[in-house]
C-alpha positions as MATLAB code, in Angstrom:
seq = 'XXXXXXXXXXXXXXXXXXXXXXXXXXXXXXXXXXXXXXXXXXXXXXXXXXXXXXXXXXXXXXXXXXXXXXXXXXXXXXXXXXXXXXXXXXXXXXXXXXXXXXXXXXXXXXXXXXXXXXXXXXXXXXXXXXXXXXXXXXXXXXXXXXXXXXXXXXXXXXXXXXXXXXXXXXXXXXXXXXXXXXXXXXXXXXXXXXXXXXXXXXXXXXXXXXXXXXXXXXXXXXXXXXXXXXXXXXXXXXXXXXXXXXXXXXXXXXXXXXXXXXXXXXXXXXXXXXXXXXXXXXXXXXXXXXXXXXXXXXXXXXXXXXXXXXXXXXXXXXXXXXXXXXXXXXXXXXXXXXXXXXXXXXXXXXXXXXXXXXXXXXXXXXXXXXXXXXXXXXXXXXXXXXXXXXXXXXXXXXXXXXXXXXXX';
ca = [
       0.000    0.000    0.000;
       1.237    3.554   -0.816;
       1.725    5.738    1.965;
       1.701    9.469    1.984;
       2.601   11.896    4.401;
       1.887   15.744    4.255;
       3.512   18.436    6.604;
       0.198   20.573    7.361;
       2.486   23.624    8.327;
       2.946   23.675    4.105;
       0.841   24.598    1.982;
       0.068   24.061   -1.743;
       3.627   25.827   -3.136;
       4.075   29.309   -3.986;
       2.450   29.117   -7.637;
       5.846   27.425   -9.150;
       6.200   23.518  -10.685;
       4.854   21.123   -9.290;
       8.103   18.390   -9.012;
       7.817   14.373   -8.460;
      11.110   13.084   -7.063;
      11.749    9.092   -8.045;
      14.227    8.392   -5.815;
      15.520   10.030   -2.564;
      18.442    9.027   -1.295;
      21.183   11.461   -0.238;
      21.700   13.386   -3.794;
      18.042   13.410   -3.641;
      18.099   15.477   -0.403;
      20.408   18.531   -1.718;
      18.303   18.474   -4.662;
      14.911   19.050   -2.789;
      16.737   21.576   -0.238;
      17.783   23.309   -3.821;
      14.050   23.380   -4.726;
      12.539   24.753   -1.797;
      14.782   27.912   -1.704;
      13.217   28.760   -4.997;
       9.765   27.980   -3.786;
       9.143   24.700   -5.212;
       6.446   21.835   -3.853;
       8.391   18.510   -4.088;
       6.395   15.169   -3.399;
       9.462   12.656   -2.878;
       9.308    8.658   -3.781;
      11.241    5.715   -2.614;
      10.680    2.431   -1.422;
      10.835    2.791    1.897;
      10.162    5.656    4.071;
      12.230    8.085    5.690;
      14.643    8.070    3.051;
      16.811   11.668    2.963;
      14.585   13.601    0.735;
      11.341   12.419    2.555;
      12.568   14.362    5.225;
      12.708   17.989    3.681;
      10.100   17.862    0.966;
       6.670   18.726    1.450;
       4.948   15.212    0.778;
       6.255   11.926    0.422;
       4.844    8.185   -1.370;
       6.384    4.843   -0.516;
       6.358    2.116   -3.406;
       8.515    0.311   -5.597;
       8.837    2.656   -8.916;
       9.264   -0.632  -10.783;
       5.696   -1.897  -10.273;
       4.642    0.601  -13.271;
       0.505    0.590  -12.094;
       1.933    2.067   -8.757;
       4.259    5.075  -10.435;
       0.820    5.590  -12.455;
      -1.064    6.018   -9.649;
       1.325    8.301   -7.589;
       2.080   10.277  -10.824;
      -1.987   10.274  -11.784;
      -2.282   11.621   -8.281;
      -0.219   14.520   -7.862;
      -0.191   15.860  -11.391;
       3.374   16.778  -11.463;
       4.797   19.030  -13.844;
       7.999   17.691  -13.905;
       9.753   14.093  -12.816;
      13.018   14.029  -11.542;
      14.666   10.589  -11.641;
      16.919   10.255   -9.320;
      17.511    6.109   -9.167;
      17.784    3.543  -11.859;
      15.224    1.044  -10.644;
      12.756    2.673  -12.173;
       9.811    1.404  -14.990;
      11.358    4.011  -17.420;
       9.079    3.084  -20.193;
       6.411    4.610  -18.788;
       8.225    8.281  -18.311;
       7.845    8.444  -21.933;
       3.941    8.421  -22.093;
       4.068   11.182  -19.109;
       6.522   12.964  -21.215;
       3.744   13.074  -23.975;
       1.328   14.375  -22.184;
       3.269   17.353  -21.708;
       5.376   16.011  -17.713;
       8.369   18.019  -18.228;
      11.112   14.342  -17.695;
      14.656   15.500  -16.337;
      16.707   14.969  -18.368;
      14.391   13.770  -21.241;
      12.551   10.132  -20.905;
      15.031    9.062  -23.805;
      18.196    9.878  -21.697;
      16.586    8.432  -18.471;
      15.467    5.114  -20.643;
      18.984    4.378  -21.965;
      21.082    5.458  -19.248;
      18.899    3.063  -15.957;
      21.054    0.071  -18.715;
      24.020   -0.024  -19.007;
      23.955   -1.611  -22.569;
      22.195    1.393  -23.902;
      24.313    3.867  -22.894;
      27.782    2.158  -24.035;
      26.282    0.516  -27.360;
      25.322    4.190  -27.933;
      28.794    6.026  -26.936;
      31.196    3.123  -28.067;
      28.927    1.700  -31.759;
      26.690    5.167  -32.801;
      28.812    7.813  -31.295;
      32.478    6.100  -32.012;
      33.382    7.322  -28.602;
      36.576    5.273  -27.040;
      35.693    3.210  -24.584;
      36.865   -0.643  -22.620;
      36.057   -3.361  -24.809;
      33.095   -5.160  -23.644;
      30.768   -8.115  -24.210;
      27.398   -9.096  -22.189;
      26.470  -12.757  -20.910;
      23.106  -13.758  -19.826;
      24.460  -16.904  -18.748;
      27.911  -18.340  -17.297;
      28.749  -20.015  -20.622;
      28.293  -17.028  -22.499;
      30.161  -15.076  -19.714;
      32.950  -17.521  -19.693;
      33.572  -16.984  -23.311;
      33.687  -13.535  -23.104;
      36.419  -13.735  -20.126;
      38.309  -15.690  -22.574;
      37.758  -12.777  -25.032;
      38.782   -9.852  -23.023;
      41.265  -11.685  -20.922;
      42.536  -11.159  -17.257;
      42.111   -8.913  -15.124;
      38.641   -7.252  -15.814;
      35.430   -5.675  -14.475;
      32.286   -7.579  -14.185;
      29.049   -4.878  -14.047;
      25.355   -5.869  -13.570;
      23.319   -4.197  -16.818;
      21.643   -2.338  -14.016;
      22.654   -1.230  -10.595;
      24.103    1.707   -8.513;
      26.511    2.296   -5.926;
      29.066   -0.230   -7.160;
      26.510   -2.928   -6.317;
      27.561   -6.498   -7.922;
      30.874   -5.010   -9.460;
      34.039   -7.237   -9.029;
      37.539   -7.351  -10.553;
      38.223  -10.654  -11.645;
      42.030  -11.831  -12.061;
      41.538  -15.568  -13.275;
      39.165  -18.232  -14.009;
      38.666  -19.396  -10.393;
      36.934  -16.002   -9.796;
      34.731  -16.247  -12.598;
      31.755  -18.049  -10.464;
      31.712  -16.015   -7.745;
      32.148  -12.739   -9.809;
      28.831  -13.975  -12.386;
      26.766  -14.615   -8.948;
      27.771  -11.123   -7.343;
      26.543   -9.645  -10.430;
      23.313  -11.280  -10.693;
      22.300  -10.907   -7.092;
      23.924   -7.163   -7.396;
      21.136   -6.272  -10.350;
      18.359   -3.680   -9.979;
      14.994   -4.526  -11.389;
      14.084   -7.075  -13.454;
      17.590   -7.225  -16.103;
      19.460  -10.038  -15.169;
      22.291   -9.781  -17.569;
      26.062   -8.794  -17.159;
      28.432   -6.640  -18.509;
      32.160   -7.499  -18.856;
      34.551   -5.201  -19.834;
      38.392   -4.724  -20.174;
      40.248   -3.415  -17.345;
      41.840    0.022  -18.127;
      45.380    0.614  -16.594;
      44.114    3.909  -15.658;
      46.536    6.986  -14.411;
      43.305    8.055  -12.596;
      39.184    8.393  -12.647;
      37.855   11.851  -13.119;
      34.112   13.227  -13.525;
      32.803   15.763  -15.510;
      29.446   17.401  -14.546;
      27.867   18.940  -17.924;
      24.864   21.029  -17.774;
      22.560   21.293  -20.577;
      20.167   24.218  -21.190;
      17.251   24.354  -23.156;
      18.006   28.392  -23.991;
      21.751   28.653  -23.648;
      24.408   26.575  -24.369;
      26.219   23.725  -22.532;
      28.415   24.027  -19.656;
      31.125   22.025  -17.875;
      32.210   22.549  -14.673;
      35.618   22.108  -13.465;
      36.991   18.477  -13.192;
      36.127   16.460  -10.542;
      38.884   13.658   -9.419;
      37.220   10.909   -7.729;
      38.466    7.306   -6.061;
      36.207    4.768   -5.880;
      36.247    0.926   -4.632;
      34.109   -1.614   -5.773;
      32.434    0.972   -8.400;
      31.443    2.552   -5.234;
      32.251    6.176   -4.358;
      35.020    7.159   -1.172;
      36.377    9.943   -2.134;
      36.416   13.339   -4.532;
      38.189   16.631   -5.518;
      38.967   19.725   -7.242;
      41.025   21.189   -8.934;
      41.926   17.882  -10.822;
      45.184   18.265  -13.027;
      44.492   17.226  -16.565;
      45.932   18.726  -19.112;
      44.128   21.772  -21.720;
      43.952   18.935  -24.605;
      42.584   16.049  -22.098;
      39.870   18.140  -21.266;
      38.814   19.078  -24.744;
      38.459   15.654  -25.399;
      36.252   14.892  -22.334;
      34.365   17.633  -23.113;
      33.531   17.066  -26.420;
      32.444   12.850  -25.801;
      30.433   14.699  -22.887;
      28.620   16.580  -25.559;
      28.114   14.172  -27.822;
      26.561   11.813  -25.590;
      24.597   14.469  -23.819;
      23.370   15.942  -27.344;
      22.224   12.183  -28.482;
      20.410   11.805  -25.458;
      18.637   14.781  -25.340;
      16.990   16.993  -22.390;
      18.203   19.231  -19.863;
      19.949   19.196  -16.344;
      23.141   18.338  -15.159;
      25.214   14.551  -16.114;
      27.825   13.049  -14.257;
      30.173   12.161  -17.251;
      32.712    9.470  -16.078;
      36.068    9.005  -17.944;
      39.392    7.387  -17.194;
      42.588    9.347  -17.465;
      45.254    6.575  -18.834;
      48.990    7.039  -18.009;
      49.708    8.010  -21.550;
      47.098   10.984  -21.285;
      44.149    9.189  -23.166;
      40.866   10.007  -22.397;
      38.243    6.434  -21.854;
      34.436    7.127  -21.755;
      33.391    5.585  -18.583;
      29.964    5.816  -17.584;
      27.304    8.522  -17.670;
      24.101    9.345  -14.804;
      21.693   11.904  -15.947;
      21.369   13.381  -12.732;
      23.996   14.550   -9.859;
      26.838   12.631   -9.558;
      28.058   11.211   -6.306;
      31.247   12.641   -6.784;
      29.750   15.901   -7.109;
      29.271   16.278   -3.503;
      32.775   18.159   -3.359;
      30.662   21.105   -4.668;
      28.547   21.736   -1.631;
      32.134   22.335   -0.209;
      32.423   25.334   -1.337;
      34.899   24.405   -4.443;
      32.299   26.332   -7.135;
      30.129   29.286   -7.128;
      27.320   27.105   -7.770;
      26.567   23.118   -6.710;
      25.813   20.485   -7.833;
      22.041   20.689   -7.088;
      21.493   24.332   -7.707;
      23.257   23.691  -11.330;
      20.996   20.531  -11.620;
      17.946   22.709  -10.449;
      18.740   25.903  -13.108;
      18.777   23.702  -15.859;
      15.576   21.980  -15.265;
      13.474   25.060  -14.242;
      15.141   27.169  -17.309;
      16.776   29.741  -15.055;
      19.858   31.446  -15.875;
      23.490   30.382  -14.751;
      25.328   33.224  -15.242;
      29.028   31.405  -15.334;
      30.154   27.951  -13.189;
      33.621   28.566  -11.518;
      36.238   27.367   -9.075;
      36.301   29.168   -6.116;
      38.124   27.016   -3.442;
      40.422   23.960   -3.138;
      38.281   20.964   -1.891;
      37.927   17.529   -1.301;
      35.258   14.860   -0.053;
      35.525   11.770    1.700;
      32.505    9.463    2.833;
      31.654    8.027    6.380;
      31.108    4.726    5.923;
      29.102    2.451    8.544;
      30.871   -0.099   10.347;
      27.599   -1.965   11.885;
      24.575   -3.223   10.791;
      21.573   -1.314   12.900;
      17.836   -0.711   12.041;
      18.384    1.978   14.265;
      19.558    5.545   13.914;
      23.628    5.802   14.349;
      24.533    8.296   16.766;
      27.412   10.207   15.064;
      30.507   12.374   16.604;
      30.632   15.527   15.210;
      33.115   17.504   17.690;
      36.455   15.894   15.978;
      35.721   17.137   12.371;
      34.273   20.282   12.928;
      37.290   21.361   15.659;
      38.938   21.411   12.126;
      38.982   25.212   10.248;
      36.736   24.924    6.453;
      35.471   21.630    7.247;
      31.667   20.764    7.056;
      29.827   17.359    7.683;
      26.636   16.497    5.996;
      24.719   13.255    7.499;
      22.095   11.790    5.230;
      19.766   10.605    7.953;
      19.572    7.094    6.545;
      17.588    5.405    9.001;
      19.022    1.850    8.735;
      22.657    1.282    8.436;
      24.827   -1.725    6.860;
      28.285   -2.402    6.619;
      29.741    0.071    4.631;
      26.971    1.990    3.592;
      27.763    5.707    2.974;
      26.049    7.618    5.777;
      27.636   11.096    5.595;
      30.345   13.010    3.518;
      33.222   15.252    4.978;
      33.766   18.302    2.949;
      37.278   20.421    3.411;
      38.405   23.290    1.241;
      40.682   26.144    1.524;
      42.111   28.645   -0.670;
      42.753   28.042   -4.541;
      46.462   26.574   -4.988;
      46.540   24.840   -1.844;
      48.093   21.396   -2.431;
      44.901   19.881   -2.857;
      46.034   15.894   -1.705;
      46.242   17.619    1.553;
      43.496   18.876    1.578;
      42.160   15.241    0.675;
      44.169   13.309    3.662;
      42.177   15.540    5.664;
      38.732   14.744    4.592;
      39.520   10.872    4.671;
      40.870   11.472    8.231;
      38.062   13.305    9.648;
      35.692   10.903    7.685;
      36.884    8.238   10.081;
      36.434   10.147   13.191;
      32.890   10.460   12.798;
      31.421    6.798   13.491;
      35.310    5.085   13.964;
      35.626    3.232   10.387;
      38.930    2.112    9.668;
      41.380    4.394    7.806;
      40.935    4.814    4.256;
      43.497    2.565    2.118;
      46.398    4.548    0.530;
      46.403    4.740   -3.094;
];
């Protein structure tokens, strides 16, 4: 059964869009504190409540976006103007029957359709868009996945076709970890697409992320590089500036363009790429929405974040320019226990600590390793900025004792 929840302090919004968030998880969150400083009525969605964004939008519904009758319902009910994805388990196909009845669809339902798979998104930037990417194959079943291990060859990365969060990825380094790597995969898939990706493993230099904004009225934009580290496809740990050189980036920036451009819509897209150690630029992955490693942007590192960039594009407001402003780096708090209980959290070590800020999510269940909070440090433009990120991953332990993040 759906359940809905209304604050009666609010009213019905101040005369602006109406917005339908599917998905509300931490990202979620910044995004609906975004829209209420402009005024907006957001109804949030997940599957379970008291998710992040439940907690600071006006209403919220409770039901598993992939049962398609129930996202009719909810979406039949509160006559959104626009729907903000903001997960991939979603029924997608039906975004684009909202989209014709005139639901505004952020980004577009064509870029939300191909990029919840991941076999859309890289058959479209590696086979239409001849953008440079890991070789890769997809198996249905371990015989077909065994062949394609024989293929690519050892070591490489083993993807579900849908997931987030790193969920079901594995490095495998020989045939005895094929097994267990096809399993992980399986169980690790969102929604009902139980197939696998397997890919070549890039002897990356580093990862890097590009947040693009498109505009319907103005052209795109790209904001500063974002360096990120992640583990398991999962993200620990972000920053800017990132050092790439003036031709590197032209290169990211155009694949970002292209594949934003084919997709169509507007809004902001974390554009993944690896940086090799010859200076070659490797189309990743893409989310048409904020990007984990965009988090380093509530720290003060551009004029703008994240979710106010995200939130300009969508309603059609102006952004005058996107620039760095400070040094910064992220680094996420990571629970060590499993508790259906609220963690309690210690705050007093990180913020003894000058241009550091904590953000908790509020999740109310925790698991092992499950990111419950980001650290956020910045200081002043040239600072040596790997400083700056051994002290985010230090405080980031202080505040529910994980163990120290591994060097890389």
């Amino acid at each position: 059964m759906n359940k809905v929840i209304k604050h009666p302090s609010l009213g019905e919004g101040l005369g602006g869009p109406k917005i339908l968030l599917l998905g509300s998880g931490e990202l979620g969150k910044e995004f609906v504190i975004a829209a209420k400083r402009k005024g907006i009525y957001v109804v949030a969605c997940d599957r379970y409540a008291g998710a992040p964004a439940m907690q600071v939008a006006d209403e919220y519904e409770v039901f598993s976006m992939l049962d398609g009758d129930a996202l009719e319902a909810v979406v039949r009910k509160h006559q959104p103007d626009i729907i903000v994805p903001e997960i991939e388990a979603i029924r997608t196909e039906r975004l684009f029957k909202f989209e014709e009845e005139g639901i505004q669809v952020v980004p577009s339902a064509r870029a939300v359709n191909y990029t919840m798979n991941r076999r859309a998104i890289r058959d479209l930037a590696a086979r239409e868009l001849g953008l440079r990417t890991a070789k890769y194959f997809y198996a249905k079943t371990f015989e077909e996945f065994k062949k394609a291990a024989d293929e690519i060859g050892f070591p490489c990365v083993v993807k579900p076709l849908m997931s987030s969060s790193g969920h079901g990825q594995s490095y495998v380094h020989n045939d005895d970890e094929l097994a267990e790597a096809f399993r992980e995969a399986m169980e690790g898939s969102r929604g009902d697409v139980k197939e696998v990706i397997i890919e070549e493993f890039i002897d990356f230099e580093s990862e890097f992320t590009l947040l693009t904004v498109t505009q319907k009225n103005a052209p795109t934009l790209f904001c500063p590089p974002i360096g990120h580290v992640q583990k398991g496809g999962d993200y620990r740990e972000s920053w800017q500036p990132y050092q790439i050189s003036d031709e590197a980036l032209k290169q990211a920036q155009h694949m970002a363009d292209e594949v934003t451009r084919a997709l169509t819509g507007y809004g902001i897209w974390g554009v993944e790429f690896f940086l090799t150690r010859q200076g070659e630029v490797i189309f990743s992955e893409l989310s048409p929405r904020p990007h984990d490693t965009g988090m380093v942007t509530l720290g003060h590192t551009t004029n703008l974040s994240e979710f106010e960039l995200h939130l300009r594009a969508v309603l059609g407001l102006p952004i005058a320019s996107i620039k760095l402003e400070h040094a910064g780096a992220s680094a996420v708090v990571l629970s060590p226990v499993e508790s259906h209980e609220p963690l309690k959290y210690n705050l007093m070590d990180a913020l003894h600590e000058e241009n550091t800020r904590v953000r908790i999510f509020g999740k109310p269940e925790a698991h092992v390793g499950r990111r419950m909070g980001v650290v956020l440090c910045y200081d002043e433009l040239g600072t040596d900025v790997n400083t700056i990120r051994d002290k985010a991953k230090r405080l980031a332990t202080t505040v529910l004792g994980t163990e120290p993040y591994m060097k890389k």
